[in-house]
N, C-alpha and C positions, 0 to 999 in steps of 0.2 A: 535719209530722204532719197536718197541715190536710189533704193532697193524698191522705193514707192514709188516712184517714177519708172525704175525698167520694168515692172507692172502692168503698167497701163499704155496702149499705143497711141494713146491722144497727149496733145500738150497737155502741162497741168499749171491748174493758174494759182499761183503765191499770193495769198492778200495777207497785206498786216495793215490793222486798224489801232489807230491811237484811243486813247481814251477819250479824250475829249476835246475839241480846239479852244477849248480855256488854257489849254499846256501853250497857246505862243505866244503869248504875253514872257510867260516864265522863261522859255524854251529862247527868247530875244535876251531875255535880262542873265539868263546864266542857259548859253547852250549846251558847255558840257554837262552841267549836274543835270540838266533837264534831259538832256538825251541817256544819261545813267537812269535815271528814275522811270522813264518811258521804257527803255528796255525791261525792267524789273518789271513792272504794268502789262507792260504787254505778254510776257510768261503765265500770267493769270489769266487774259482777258481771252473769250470765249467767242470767235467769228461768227457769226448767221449766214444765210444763203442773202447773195447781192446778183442781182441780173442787170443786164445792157442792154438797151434798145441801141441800137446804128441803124436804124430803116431809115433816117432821115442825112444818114453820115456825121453826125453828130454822137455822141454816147452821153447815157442819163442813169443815174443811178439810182434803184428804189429804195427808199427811208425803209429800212428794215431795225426793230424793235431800239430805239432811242441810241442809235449808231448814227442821224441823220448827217451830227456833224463833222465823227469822224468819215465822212465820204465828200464832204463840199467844198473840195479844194482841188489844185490840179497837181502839179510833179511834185512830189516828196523823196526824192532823192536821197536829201541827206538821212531822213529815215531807215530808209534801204540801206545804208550804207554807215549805220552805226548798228543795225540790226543782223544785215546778211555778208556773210564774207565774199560776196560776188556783186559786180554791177551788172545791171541792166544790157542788150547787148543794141546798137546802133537801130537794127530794125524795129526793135519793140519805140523806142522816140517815136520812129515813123509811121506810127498804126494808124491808120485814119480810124478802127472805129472807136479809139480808146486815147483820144487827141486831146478831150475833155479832162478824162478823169484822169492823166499823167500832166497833164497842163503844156501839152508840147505842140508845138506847127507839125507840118508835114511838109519840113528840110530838115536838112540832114544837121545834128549839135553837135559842135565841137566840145573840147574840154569846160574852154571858158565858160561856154553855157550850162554844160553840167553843173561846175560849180556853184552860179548864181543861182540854178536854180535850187540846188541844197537848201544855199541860206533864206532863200525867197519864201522857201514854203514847209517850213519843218512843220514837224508835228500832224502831218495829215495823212491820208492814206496812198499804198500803191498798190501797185499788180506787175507780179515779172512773168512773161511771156517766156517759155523755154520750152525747149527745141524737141520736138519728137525723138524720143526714143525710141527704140528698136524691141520689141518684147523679147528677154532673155530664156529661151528655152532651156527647158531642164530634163536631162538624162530621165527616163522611166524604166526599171526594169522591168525585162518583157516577162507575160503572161506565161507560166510554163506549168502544163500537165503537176498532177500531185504525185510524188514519187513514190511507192506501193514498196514495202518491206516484206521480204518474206524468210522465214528459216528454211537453211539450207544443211544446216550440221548439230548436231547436239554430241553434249558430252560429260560423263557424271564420274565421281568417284564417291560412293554410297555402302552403306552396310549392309545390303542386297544385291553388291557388284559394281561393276565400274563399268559397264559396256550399256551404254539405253535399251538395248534388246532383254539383255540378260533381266538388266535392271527391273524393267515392269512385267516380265513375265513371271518375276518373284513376284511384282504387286497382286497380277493378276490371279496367282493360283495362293496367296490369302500369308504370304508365306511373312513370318516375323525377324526384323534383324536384331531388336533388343535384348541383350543378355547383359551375363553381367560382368562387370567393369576390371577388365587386366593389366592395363598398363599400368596403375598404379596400386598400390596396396588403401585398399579404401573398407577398409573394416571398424574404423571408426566412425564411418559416415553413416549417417542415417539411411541414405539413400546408396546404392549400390549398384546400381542398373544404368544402363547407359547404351543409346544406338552408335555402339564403335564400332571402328572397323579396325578390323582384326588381320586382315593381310590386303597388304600395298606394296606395290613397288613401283619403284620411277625408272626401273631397265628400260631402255630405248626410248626415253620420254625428259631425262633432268638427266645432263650431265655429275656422273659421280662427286665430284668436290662439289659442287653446290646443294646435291643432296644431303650432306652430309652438315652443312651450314647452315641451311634454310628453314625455318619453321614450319609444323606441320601445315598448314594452312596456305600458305605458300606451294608446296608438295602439290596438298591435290587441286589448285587454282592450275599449275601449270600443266597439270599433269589434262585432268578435265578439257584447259582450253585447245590443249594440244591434242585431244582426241574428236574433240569437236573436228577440227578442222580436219583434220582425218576422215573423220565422219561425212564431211561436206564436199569430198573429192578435191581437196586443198595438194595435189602434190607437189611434188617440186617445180616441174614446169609449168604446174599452175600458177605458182607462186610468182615466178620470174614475170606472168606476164599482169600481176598486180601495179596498179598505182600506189606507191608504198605510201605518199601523202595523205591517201584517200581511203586507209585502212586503219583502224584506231582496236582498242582495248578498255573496257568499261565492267569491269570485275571488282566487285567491291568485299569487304569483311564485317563484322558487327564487331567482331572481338580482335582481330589482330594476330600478331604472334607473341600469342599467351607462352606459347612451352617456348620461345626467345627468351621471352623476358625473364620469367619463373627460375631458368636456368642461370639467367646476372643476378638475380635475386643471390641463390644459392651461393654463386661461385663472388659475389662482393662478399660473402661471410669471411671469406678468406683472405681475399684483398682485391683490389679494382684490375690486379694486372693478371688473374685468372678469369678476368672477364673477355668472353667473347667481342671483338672490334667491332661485329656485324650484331651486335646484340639490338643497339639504337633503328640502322635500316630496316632491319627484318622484321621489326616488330609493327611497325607502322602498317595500317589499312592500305597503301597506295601502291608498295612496294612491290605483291604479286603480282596488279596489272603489269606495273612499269619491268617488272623482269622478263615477264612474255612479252612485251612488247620491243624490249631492247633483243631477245632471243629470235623475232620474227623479223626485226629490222623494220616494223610499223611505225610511221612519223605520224597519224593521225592522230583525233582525240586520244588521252592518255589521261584516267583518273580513277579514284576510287570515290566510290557515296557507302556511310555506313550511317544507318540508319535502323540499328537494331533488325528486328523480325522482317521488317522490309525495303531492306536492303536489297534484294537481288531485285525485286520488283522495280524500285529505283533504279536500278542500271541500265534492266533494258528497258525501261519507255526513254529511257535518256537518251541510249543508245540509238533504240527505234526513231527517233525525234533528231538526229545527227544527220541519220541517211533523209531522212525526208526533207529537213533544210539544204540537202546538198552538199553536205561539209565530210561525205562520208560515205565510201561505198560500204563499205565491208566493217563489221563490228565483233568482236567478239564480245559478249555482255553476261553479266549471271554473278557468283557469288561461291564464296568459298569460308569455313570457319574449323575449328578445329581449338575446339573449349572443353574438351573431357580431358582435363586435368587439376589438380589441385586448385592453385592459385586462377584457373579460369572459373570455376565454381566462386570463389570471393568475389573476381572482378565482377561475375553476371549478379551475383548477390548485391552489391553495390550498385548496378546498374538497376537492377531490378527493382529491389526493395530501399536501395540508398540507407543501410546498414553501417556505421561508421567501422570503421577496421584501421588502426592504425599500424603501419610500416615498421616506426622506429620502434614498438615494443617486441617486435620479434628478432630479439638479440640472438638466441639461441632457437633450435632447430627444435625444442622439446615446447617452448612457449608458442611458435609457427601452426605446431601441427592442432594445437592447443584455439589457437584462433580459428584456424580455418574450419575444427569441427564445431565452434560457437556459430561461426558465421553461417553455415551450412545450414546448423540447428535451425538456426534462426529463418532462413530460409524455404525450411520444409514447415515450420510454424506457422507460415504465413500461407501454405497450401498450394506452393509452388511449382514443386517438385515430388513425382509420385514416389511413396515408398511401399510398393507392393514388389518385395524383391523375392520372394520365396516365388512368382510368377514374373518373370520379365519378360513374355510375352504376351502377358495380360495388361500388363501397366499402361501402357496409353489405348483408350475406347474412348473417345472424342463423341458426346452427346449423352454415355450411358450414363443412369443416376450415379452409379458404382465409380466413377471417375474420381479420382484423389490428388491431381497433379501432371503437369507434362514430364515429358522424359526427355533430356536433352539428349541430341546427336550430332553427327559431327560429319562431312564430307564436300562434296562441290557439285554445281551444275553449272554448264556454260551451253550458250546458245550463240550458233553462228548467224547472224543475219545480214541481208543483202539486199542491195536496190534491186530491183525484178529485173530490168532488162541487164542488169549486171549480170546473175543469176541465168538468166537465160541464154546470154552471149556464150559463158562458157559452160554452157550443157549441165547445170548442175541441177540434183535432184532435188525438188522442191517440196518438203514434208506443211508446211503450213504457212500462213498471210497475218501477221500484227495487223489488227484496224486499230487500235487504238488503247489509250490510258488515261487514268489521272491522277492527283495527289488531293487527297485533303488533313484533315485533322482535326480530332477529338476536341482539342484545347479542352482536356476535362480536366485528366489526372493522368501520373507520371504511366501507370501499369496499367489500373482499371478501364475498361473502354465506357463509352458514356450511358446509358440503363435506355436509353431510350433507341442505340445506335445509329445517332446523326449522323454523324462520323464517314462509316460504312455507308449509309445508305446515300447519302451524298457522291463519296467516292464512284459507287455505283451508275449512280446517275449522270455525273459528270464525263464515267469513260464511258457509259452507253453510246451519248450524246456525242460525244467527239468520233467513235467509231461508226458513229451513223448503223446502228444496230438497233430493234426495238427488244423489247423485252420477250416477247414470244418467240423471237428467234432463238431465244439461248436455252441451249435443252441440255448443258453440262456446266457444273461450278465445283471446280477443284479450292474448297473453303482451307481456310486458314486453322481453323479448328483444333486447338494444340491439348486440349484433354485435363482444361481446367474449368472449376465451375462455374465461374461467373462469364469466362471468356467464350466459350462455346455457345451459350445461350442467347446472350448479345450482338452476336453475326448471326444467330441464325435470326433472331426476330428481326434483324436488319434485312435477309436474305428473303424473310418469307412479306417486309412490307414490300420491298422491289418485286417482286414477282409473284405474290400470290394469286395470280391470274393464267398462270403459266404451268399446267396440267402434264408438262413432259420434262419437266426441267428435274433435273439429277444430283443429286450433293454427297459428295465422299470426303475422304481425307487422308490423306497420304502419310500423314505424321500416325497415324492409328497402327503403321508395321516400319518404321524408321525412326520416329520421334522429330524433334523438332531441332533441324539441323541451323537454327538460329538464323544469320544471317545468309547462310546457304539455303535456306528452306523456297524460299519463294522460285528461284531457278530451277532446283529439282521437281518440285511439284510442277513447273512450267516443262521440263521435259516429261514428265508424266502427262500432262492436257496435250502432248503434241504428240505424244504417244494413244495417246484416247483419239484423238481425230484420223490417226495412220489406221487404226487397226480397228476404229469402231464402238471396241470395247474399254469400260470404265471399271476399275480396280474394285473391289469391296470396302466397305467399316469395318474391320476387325474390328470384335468385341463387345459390338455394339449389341448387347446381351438384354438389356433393359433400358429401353430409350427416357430420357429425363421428360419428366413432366412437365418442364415448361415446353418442352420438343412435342411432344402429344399434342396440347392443346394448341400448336400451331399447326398439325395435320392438314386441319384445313385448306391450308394454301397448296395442300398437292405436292409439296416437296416432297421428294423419296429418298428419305434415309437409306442405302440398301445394305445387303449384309450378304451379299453375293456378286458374281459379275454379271452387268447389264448390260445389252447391247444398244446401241446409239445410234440415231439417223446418221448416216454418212452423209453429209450434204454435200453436192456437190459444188464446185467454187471456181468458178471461170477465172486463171491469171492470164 
């Protein structure tokens, strides 16, 4: 009641009405049960609008819908007073225009009279007069401009390089990093090809002992984020003049540390105490963030999102979406995996196609290798993975009929991003502007995307909308396109209902000369679209030899498959 009264800056007037004045007969003969029973009564009973004339200094009460009798009596005291945990205060007795309907003169009542008049006249109505309150102001947060993101650094470790420069100038001149697969001996496998990367190293980037402990995955997150920010004019007296609260890390995995784990596998054959200590840390999705972050001394957001194929996507609008609430200057966001190895093939298989594989039957090393080529089998059975290895740089052509499967890959992308006038303050070169994202979801099926592409076209619609972007503006779409059959065909029929009105709009795909770097995919191809807007120029389709027929007969909408490099309005973009 408190909170309904500082509400409102007028008095507020309390009526409690009895049921009826047939209660004072009873109310005389048993005042306690009768005043228990009244109270129960009145919890029910439903008030009407009651008005007062005083023009004459008298007050008169209007008969309002078969209440007449709960009102035709004067002070009801004891009512009040087995009803409310407060009495009436001195002034309200003294009211001339309310003299009537409280049953009181106009002098002042001592006690004694209060009480006679309790038992005078139970059961009838009152009205408490209480005191102006004060309206209780409430804090508003003030109105403040919307705070503008923009990339300031990027930074990749890829099977086409590790330098962003290097990196898309391989894309640009058509160049393939898919060969075939050396770290492990994989001759049993159906599939033999794989976008690895073949020479790394963490000199001047991961302290020695921890290189040596750390999961590949891990390797190149740190490695990645730590060039980003390089990349971004991050030096060291930069650094000192950050708010280290206000700096965070949002690097997430799809897979984890596979070659962690696969290693305690192996080394429990032997016993739990040849098991690596850091086997458990290292393997976890959260773990690369938090080591750059505890390596940079960043107290900001700190987490990982895995979310399979769109995971990196996931980090940075999260990311993006940190600095814009304020909670965040400086982010480092993107995605890192590192699953070209034995047991990461089971685990994606599992993930994938949900394939059972059971642990405890691989007692011995000879039954192991034995599952993992059933599970594989089973996996390229299902047209998942390309086996055109006599060509591993023909294997992945995303849209072409000849398409047989993706080709996994493995590397990192990190994007450094920053509030603008952060950005600005300390002179840093600003490569491009996040307007906006969204999240949605198929709810169809675990793999399959849904035949119709609600999905996507939804997702679409939604980051348009948020980015305040219309559909004509967008003249480049670095597509997801991983160079399977059903999945290429169902983004693009998604791509071409969004936009088939849109006579300049471009579609490539980045996984056509890298493969599909899993949960690293979405950052790298994001440092590639950041790299298309610096320089103009959009990478080619390799391989795209013989475009799928469901692709043709969407022509229509103008979408341009290309199969060389095209040039792109530079638009210009006021920060």
């Amino acid at each position: 009641m408190a909170a309904s009264m500082a509400a409102s800056p007028l008095c507020t007037w309390l009526v409690a009405a009895c049921t009826s004045v047939s209660w004072e007969n009873e109310l005389k003969a048993n005042p306690f049960q009768g005043s228990r029973r009244l109270s129960k009564r009145l919890k029910r009973k439903v008030l009407s609008k009651c008005c007062s004339d005083t023009s004459n200094g008298q007050s008169t009460i209007s008969p309002v819908s078969g209440l007449i009798s709960s009102f035709c009596g004067s002070s009801i005291q004891g009512l009040m007073s087995s009803c409310l945990a407060f009495e009436p205060c001195s002034d309200h007795y003294r009211c001339n225009g309310l003299s009537s309907l409280f049953g009181s003169r106009n002098v002042g009542i001592n006690r004694k009279q209060k009480r006679t008049n309790r038992a005078r006249y139970p059961g009838e109505t009152m009205a408490v007069a209480l005191q102006p309150v004060q309206e209780v102001s409430t804090m508003k947060k003030p109105v403040t401009k919307q705070r503008r993101v923009v990339v300031t650094g990027m930074g990749v470790v890829t099977p086409l390089g590790h330098d962003p420069n290097i990196f898309y100038n391989n894309l640009l001149e058509g160049v393939s990093g898919i060969s075939e697969i050396e770290t492990f001996d994989c001759a049993q496998f159906p599939t033999r090809i794989a976008g690895e990367i073949k020479s790394f190293s963490t000199d001047g980037w991961i302290a020695p002992k921890l290189s040596k402990r750390m999961d590949k995955f891990m390797l190149y997150m740190l490695t990645a984020g730590k060039r980003a920010l390089d990349d971004g004019g991050m030096t060291d007296d930069a650094m000192k003049d950050l708010d280290k609260a206000k700096c965070g890390v949002l690097i997430g995995s799809a897979m984890g540390g596979m070659k962690v784990f696969n290693d305690a596998i192996e080394a429990l054959r032997i016993s739990y105490r040849k098991m690596n200590p850091f086997c458990i840390p290292f393997a976890t999705t959260n773990m690369g963030s938090a080591m750059l972050a505890m390596d940079l001394g960043w107290m900001g957001p700190n987490y990982s999102i895995s979310t399979a194929c769109a995971t990196s996507n996931f980090c940075i609008l999260n990311a993006a979406n940190h600095i814009i609430r304020g909670e965040a200057d400086v982010m480092l966001c993107g995605g890192s995996d590192a699953a070209v190895i034995p047991i990461g093939r089971i685990c994606l298989l599992i993930f994938v196609a949900c394939l059972p594989v059971s642990i405890k039957s691989c007692s011995e090393r000879t039954s192991y290798i034995v599952i993992v080529a059933a599970g594989l089998g089973g996996f390229v059975a299902c047209r998942a993975l390309s086996q055109r290895n006599s060509h591993p740089a023909k294997a992945s052509r995303p849209w072409d009929i000849n398409r047989d499967g993706f080709v996994m890959g493995e590397g990192a992308g990190v994007l450094l991003l920053e509030e603008l006038d952060h950005a600005k303050r300390r002179g840093a070169n600003i490569y491009a502007e996040f307007l906006g994202g969204s999240f949605t979801s198929d709810a169809y099926h675990m793999t399959e995307p849904h035949p119709d592409g609600v999905g996507v076209t939804l997702c679409i619609e939604k980051a348009l909308a948020q980015a305040g972007v219309s559909r004509e503006d967008v003249n480049y779409i670095n597509a997801h396109a991983t160079s399977t059959p059903a999945g290429d065909l169902k983004e693009y029929k998604a791509l071409a209902h969004c936009f088939h009105e849109n006579s300049e709009l471009k579609v490539n795909s980045t996984k056509s000369m890298i493969g599909h770097l899993l949960g690293a995919a979405g950052a790298v191809e994001a440092v590639a679209v950041v790299q298309a807007i610096r320089t103009g120029w959009v990478h080619p389709n390799v391989n795209l030899e013989n475009p799928d027929k469901g692709v043709v007969c969407f022509h229509i909408s103008y979408i341009t498959l290309f199969v060389s490099n095209v040039n792109i309005l530079d638009i210009e973009h006021q920060l």
